[in-house]
C-alpha positions, 0 to 999 in steps of 0.5 A, spaced: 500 500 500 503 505 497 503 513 502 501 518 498 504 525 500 497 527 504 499 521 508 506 522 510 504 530 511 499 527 516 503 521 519 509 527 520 505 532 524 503 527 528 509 525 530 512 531 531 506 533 535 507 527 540 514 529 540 513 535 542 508 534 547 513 528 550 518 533 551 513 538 555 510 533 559 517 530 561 520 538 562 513 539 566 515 533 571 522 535 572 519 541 575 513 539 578 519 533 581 523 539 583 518 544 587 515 537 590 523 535 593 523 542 596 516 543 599 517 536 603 524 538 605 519 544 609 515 541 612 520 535 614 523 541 617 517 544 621 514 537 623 521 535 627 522 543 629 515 542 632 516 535 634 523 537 639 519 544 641 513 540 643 517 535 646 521 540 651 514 543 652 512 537 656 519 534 659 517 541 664 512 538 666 512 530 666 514 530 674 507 531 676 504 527 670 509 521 673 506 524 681 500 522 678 501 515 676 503 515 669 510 510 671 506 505 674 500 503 669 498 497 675 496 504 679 493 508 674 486 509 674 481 511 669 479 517 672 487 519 673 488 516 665 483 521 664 486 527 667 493 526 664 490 525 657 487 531 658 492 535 660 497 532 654 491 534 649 491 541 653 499 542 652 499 538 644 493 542 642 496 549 644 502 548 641 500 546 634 494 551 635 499 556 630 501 550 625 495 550 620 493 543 618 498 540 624 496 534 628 500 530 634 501 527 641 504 523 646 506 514 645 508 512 653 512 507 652 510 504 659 503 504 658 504 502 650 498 506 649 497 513 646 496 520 650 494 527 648 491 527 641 490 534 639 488 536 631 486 544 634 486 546 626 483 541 623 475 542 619 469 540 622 467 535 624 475 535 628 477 527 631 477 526 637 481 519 638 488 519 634 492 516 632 487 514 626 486 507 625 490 506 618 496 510 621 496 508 628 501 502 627 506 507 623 506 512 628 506 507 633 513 503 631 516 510 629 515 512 636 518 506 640 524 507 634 525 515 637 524 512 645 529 506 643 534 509 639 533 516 644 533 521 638 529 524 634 525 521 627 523 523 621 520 520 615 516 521 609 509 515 610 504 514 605 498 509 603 493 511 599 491 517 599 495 519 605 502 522 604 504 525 610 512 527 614 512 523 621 517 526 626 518 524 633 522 525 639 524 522 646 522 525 653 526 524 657 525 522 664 532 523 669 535 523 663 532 516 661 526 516 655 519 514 657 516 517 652 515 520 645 512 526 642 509 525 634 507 530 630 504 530 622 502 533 617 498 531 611 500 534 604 499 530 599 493 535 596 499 541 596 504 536 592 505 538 585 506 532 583 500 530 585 496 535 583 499 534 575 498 527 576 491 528 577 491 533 571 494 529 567 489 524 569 484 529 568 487 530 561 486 523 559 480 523 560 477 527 557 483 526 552 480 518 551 473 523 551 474 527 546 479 522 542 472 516 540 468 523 540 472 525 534 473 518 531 466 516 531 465 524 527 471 522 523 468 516 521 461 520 521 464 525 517 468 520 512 462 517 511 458 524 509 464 526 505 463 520 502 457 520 499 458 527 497 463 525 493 460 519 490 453 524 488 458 530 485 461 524 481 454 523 478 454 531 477 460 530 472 457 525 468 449 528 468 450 536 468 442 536 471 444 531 477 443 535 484 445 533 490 440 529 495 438 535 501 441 533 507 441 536 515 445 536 521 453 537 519 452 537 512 446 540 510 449 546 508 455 543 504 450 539 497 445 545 498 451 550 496 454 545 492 447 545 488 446 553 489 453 552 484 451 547 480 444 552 478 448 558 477 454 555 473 448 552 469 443 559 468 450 562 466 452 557 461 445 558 459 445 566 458 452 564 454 449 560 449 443 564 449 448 570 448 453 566 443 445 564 439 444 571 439 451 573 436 451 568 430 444 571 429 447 578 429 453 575 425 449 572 419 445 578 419 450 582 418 453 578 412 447 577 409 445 584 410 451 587 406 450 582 402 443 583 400 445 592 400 449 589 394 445 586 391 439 590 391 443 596 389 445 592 383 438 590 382 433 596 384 437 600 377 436 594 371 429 594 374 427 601 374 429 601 366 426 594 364 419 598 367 421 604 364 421 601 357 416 596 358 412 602 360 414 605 353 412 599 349 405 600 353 404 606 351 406 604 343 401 598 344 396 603 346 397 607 340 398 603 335 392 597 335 396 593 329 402 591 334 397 588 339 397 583 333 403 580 337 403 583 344 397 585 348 396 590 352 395 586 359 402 582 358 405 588 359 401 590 364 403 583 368 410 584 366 410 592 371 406 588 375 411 583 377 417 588 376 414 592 380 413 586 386 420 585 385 421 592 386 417 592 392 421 585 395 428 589 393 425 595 398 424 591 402 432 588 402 434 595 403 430 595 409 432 588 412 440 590 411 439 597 415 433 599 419 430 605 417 430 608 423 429 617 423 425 621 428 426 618 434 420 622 438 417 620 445 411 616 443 404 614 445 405 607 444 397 606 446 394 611 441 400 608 435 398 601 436 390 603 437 392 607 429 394 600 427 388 597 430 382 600 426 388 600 419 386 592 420 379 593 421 378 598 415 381 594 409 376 588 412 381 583 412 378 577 415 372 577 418 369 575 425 376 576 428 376 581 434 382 585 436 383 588 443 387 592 446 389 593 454 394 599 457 396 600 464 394 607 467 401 612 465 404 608 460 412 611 459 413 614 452 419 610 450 423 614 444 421 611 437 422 612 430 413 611 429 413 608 422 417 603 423 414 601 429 408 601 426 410 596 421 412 591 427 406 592 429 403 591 422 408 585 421 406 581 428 399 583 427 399 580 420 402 573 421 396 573 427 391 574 422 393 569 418 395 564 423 387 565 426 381 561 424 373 565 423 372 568 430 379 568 433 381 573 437 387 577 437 390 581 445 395 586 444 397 588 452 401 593 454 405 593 460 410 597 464 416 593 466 419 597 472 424 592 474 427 593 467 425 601 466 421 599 460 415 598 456 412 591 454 407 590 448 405 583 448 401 581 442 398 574 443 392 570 438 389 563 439 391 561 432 395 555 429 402 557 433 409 556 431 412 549 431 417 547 437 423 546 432 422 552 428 420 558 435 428 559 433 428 560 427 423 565 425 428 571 425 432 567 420 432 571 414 428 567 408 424 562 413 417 562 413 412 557 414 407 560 408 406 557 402 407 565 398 411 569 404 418 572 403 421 570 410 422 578 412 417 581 415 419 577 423 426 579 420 426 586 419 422 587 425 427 584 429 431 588 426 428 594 427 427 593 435 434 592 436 435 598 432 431 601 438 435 597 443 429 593 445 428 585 444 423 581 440 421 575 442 416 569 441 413 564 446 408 559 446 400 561 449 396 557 453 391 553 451 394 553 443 397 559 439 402 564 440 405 570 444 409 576 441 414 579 446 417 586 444 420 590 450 423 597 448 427 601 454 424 607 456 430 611 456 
């Protein structure tokens, strides 16, 4: 299994990392180990000073202590054992009143028993009997080592939790140990070491927590990443694939993901749209100087073949003999064709550069309602209904009106065509405030345009009719975009279609 370069930079900063840690950790320990030598070394001092002091304190005092019978176990009574203890624990306790957290007491070898327990410092509830059960045989074989040995102890003890210095030291009687003075004090909770095993303890703990908490959300978030990453594999090979909604950690990552994907799409969307849109410009172009030229070179040949026919007419007219071999009406067919030709030609010239002159602030309404009554005069199909409805304050948008008006005449025309008896043409006129511009929507309930040929219709020379030029939507789309407007067409509900033409108020 090969360790790709990923891997070895993770491996490498773990390492490190636990090196790095080791090093505090033992450098931690070092200190801790120091300042903790230093504080038993303390309190060992204060616990022997306390134990010797104690110690001379009741030597004054043990000749009435014996008077009383403390060297003849045989004649002590338990009321003067009562008394004696009373008076040790008097002395013991005023003596370590001044010494926080100290305790102590007095071990008669004689009696091989323990006198005098004081712990004047200790927190509620304060012990009475002493020593405690758990360090009584270690205080004890401490004081029969200090009587035996007729010196002065001290020693570091300890069980589980107890850490504690133990000093003892001798009373002499005529010079002769009798008895030994016991003195303590409990510091493992001030231990430094202690305390940073318990944190580090602590540590761990919480480590081991927090380390399966966050292998249990790696292997949560590995799963989730996972599927992520098998879900965009899906979007590579199906650009219309979304991502599955989620909750929780990663509901947010697949619904950015899918905003992005949508975004990406409507963008490449707009780009084809716009490069459809250029190609078009781009074949208009072309095909626009071509058709200049070529109307150019046409328009001056025809206007002499019907000035000529036209001639011939005249002759024909005056003279009766020559209609023996032409007549007066295949002349009059030959100006009419020459003429429709003419027409077609002007009809190029206005296709390759809009005529676009008085531009003027127009009422839109008034123009169109012009259009509408031109259509009801020349009757051109019967029961046909054409209505117009205007929002209140249409803007007046900037136009040159007879070339509009031929838009209109243009879009009109082809809805006239497409309706059967008794359809319905709707002109609407709208405010578009978003855009800042006015809206003309012509629809009809008429036969439509074909799904694969809505694209088209602008193309120069396409037409769905038997006896169209395929110019009139072309130079129509020609002359909104000289007015730097659109035009477009979309299908209507529940059959025919809907002429979308927007012009900029400015």
């Amino acid at each position: 299994m090969k360790i790709t370069q990923e891997s070895r930079k993770l491996i490498n900063i773990i390492f490190l990392a636990l090196v790095t840690t080791s090093i505090l950790l033992l450098t931690a320990f070092y200190y801790f180990s120091q300042k903790e030598e230093k504080l038993i070394d303390i309190n060992k001092a204060i616990c022997k000073s306390s134990a010797e002091h104690l110690a001379w304190e009741i030597e004054s005092d043990i000749d009435n202590l014996y008077h009383l019978g403390l060297s003849n176990d045989s004649s002590l009574s338990l009321a003067k054992s009562k008394t004696i203890d009373a008076l040790l624990t008097e002395l013991v306790s005023e003596h370590l009143r001044n010494a926080f957290g100290m305790e102590g007491g007095v071990y008669i070898n004689k009696l091989d028993d323990f006198m005098g327990y004081a712990y004047p410092t200790s927190p509620p509830p304060i012990p009475v009997y002493g020593p405690p059960p758990r360090s009584f045989n270690i205080i004890k074989d401490q004081c029969v080592q200090s009587v035996g040995r007729d010196t002065s102890i001290i020693q570091i003890h300890s069980f589980d939790p107890a850490i504690f210095p133990l000093a003892t030291s001798p009373i002499h009687v005529k010079s002769i140990p009798v008895a030994a003075v016991w003195v303590r004090v409990h510091i493992e909770r001030d231990l430094p070491l202690v305390k940073f095993r318990r944190v580090i303890n602590l540590v761990t703990v919480i480590s081991l927590i927090g380390f399966t908490f966050m292998a249990m959300f790696s292997f949560f978030l590995r799963n989730g990443i996972k599927n992520i990453k098998n879900e965009l594999k899906n979007t590579t090979a199906n650009p219309k694939y979304r991502l599955k909604r989620r909750g929780g950690w990663f509901g947010f990552i697949p619904a950015s993901i899918n905003n992005m994907l949508d975004l990406i799409e409507k963008d490449n969307e707009n780009r084809h749209e716009l490069e459809k849109k250029l190609q078009q410009k781009e074949k208009l172009a072309s095909l626009g100087t071509m058709v200049a030229g070529v109307a150019h070179e046409v328009k001056t040949p025809l206007a002499a073949i019907k000035i000529r026919v036209q001639m011939w007419k005249r002759e024909v007219e005056n003279n009766p003999e020559l209609e023996k071999n032409i007549s007066k009406e295949s002349l009059e067919m030959i100006i009419c064709e020459i003429d429709r030709l003419t027409n077609l030609v002007n009809r190029l010239v206005i296709f390759s550069r809009p005529i676009i002159k008085n531009l003027s602030e127009t009422d839109l309404g008034a123009l169109i309602e012009e259009v509408i009554s031109f259509f009801d005069l020349n009757n051109f199909k019967d029961d046909i209904r054409i209505t117009l409805k205007s929002q209140k304050e249409i803007p007046r948008p900037k136009l040159d009106a007879n070339s509009f008006k031929q838009v209109i005449i243009n879009i009109i025309t082809n809805s006239l065509e497409s309706v059967d008896r008794k359809g319905e043409i709707h002109i609407e006129l709208k405010h578009d405030f978003e855009n800042n511009s006015v809206i003309v929507e012509i629809s009809d309930n008429g036969n439509g345009i074909p799904d694969e040929f809505i694209n088209k219709v602008f193309d120069p020379f396409f037409t769905l009719k038997d006896k169209g030029t395929g110019l009139g939507l072309s130079i129509s789309h020609e002359i909104i975009s000289a007015h730097n407007g659109s035009i477009s067409f979309r299908k209507n509900s529940p059959k025919g279609v809907i002429c979308i033409i927007s012009i900029p108020i400015q």
